[in-house]
C-alpha positions in Angstrom: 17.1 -11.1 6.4 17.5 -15.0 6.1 15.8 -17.4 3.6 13.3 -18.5 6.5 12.7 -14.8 7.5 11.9 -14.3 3.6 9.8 -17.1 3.3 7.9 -15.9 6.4 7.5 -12.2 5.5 6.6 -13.5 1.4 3.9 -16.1 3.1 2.4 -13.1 5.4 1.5 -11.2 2.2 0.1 -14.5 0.6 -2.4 -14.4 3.8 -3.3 -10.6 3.5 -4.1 -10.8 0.2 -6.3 -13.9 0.9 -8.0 -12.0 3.7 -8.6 -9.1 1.4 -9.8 -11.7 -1.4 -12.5 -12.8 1.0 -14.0 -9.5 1.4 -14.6 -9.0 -2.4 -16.8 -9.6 -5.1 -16.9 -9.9 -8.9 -19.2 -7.2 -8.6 -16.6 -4.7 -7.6 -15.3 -4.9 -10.8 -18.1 -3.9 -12.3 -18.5 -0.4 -10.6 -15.5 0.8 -13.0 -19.0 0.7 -15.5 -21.4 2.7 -13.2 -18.9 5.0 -11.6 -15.8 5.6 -14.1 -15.6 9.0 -12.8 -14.8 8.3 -9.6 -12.7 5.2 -10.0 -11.0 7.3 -12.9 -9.8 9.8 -10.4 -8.8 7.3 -7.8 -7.1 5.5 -10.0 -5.2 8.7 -11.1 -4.2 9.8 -7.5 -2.7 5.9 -6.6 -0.8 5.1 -9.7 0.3 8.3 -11.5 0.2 11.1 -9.0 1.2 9.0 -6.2 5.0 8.3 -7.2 5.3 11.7 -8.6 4.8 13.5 -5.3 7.2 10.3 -3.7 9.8 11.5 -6.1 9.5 15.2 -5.2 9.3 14.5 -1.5 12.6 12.3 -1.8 14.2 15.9 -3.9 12.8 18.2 -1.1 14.1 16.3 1.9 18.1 15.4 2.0 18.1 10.9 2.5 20.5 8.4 2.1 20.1 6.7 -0.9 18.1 3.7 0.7 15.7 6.0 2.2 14.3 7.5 -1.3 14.1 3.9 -2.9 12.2 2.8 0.1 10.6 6.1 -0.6 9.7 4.8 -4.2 8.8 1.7 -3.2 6.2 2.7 -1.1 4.8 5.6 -3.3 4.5 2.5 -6.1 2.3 0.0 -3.5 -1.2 2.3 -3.1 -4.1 0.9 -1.4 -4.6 -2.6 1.1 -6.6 -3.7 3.3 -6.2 -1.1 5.4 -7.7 1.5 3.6 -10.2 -0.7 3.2 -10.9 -0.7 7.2 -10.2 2.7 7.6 -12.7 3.7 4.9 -15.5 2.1 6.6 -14.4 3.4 10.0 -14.3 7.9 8.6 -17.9 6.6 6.7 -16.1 7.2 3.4 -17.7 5.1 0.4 -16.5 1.7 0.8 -17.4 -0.1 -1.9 -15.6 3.2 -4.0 -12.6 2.0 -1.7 -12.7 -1.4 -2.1 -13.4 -0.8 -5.6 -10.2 0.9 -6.4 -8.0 -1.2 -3.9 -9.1 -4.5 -5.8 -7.8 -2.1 -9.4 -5.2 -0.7 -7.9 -3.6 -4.2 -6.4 -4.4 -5.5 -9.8 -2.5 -3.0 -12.1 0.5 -2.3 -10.0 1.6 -5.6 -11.0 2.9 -4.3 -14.0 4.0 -1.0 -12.8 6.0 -1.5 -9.5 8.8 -3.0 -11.9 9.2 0.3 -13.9 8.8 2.6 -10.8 11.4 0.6 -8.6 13.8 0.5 -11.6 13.8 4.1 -11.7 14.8 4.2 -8.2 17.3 2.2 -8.5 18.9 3.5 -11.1 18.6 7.1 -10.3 19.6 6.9 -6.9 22.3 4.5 -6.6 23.0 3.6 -10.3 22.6 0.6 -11.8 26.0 -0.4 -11.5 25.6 -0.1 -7.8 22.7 -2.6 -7.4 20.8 -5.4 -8.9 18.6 -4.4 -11.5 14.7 -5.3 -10.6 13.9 -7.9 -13.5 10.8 -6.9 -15.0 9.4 -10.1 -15.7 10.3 -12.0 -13.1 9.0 -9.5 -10.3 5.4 -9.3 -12.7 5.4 -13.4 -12.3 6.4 -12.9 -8.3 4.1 -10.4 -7.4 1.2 -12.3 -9.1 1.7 -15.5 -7.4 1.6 -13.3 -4.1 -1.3 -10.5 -4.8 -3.5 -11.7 -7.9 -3.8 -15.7 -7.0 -4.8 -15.5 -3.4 -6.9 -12.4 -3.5 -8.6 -14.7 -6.8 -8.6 -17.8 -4.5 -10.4 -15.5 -1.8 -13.0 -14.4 -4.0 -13.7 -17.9 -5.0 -14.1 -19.1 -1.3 -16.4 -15.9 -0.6 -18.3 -17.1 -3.9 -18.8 -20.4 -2.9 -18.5 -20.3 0.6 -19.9 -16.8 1.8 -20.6 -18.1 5.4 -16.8 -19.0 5.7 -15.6 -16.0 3.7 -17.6 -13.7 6.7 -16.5 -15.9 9.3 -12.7 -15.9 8.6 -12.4 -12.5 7.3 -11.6 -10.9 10.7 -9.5 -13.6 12.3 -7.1 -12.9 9.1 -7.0 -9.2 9.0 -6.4 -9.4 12.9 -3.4 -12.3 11.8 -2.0 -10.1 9.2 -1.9 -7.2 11.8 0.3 -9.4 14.3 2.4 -10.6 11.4 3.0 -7.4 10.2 4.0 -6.0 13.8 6.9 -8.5 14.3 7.9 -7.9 10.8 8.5 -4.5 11.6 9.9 -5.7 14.9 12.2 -7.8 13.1 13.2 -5.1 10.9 14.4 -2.5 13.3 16.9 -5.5 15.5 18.2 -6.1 11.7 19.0 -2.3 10.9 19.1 -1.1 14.9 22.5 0.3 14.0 21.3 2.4 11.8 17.8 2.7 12.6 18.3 6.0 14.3 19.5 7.9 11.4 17.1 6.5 8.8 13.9 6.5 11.5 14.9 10.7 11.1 14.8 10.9 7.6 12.0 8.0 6.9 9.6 9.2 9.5 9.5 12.5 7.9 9.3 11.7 4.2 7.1 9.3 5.2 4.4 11.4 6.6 4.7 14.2 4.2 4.2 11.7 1.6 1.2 10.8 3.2 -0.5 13.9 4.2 0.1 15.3 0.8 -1.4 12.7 -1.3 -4.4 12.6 1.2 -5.2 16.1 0.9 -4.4 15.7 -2.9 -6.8 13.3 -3.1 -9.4 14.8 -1.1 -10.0 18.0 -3.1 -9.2 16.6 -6.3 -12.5 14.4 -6.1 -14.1 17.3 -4.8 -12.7 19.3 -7.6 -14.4 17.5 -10.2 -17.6 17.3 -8.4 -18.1 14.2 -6.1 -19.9 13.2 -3.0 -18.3 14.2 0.0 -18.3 10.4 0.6 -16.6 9.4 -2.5 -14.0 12.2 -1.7 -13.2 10.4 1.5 -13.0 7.4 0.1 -10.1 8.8 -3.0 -8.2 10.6 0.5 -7.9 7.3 2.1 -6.9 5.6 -0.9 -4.9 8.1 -2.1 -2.7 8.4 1.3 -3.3 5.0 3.2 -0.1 2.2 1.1 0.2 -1.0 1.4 3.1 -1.1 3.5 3.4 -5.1 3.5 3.5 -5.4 0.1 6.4 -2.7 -0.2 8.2 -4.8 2.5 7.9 -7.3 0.7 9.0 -6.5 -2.5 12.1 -4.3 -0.9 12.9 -8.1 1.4 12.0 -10.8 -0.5 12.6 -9.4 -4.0 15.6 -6.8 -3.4 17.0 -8.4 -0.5 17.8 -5.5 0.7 16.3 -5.1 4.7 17.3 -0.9 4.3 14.9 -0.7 1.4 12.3 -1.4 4.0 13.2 1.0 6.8 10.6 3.7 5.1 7.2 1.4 4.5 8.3 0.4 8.3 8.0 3.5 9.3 4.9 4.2 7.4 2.9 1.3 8.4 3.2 2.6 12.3 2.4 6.2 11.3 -0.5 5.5 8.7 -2.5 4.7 11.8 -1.9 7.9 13.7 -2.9 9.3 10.3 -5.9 7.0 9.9 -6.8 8.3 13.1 -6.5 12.0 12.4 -8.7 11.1 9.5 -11.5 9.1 11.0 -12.1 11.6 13.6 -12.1 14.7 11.2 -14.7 12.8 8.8 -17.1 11.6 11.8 -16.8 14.9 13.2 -18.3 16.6 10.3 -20.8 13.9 9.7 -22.2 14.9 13.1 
């Protein structure tokens, strides 16, 4: 992609997290204190078992190189606004989900750069591809996750009646950016689209299945409400596709990086589907 498609896909994010900023409160942070059980699980299933299963997936299935990184990249960007939405829609526990989104957006700033290393060493070498400077990608990812979903928080604060207002012309924005981002995407790589839609479509949706189930009986497991459990499932198998876009675009400038989280951000709502019906169905 060019500069201006770069600056475009970086500003898109900037927006998303804003939007997500506007729908949270200091408060959520404080659940980690009344309900450390369940965020300690979530938390669990996003950042540790999350790129585990990602890696095994990428061993199970035979990819291209790019595939698995994209593969990696995705497993390392858990939760987003979208799980958010979904959550509310199955009945799950949202302020569990939005709970461990706002955590999980939060702490992945520091571990993205050590999971997308990894990738790119072990699958094409380092010698191959630019090495993913630690630092620099903390201090980029920062400036596009953690200061506007702060600066949303601060509107909603201070100016709750425009927080409510403009929370759903933004997440309907962010959808329509998204779309001709992944548009965009499959005219940049259409040569090869075919071949990696075959291999990213199907890593893609194991990856999610499996960490949804995972996540499901895992809270169950260790004794939670059937609405918190719905709530880790979502959050456990819903990524943030933009973000791991974004980081394969604008800070690995490298448009094959982001065939997988492409492919996953169109599937994840045939998914979310599956999911909302099954939950409502048993509520009934």
């Amino acid at each position: 992609m060019d500069n201006i498609s770069t600056i475009i896909l970086a500003g898109s994010l900037i927006v998303i997290m804003l939007g997500m900023g506007l729908t949270l409160r200091g408060s959520d942070f404080k659940r980690i204190f009344r309900y450390p059980k369940a965020i300690f699980i979530g938390l669990t299933n996003q950042l540790l078992l999350l790129p585990i299963i990602g890696f095994g997936v990428t061993l199970l299935f035979p990819m291209q190189p790019e595939i698995a990184i994209g593969v990696m990249i995705l497993a390392a960007c858990p939760g987003g606004p979208t799980s958010n939405l979904i959550s509310h829609l199955a009945k799950a526990d949202l302020a569990l989900s939005v709970t461990l989104t706002a955590f999980s957006s939060l702490i992945t700033i520091l571990t993205i750069p050590f999971i997308v290393n990894f990738a790119l060493e072990y699958y094409m070498g380092v010698g191959q591809v630019v090495e993913l400077n630690v630092l620099s990608t903390i201090i980029q990812i920062f400036v596009i996750v953690v200061i506007p979903i702060a600066t949303g928080m601060l509107v909603r604060k201070y100016r709750p009646h425009f927080a409510d207002k403009m929370a759903k012309p933004v997440r309907i924005a962010s959808g329509a950016v998204l779309g001709l981002i992944i548009v965009g995407l499959v005219i940049k790589e259409r040569t090869n689209f075919v071949s990696y839609f075959e291999q990213a479509g199907v890593a893609a949706l194991v990856l999610n299945v499996i960490t949804m189930v995972l996540g499901y009986f895992s809270a169950k497991l260790f004794g939670l409400s059937k609405e918190a459990a719905r709530s880790i499932s979502i959050e456990s198998g819903i990524q943030n596709g933009t973000l791991a876009i974004t980081i394969a675009v604008v800070l690995l400038h490298n448009a094959s990086f982001a065939i997988v989280p492409a492919v996953y951000s169109l599937l994840m709502f045939l998914t979310g589907g599956v999911i909302i019906y099954l939950f409502n169905r048993k509520a009934t």
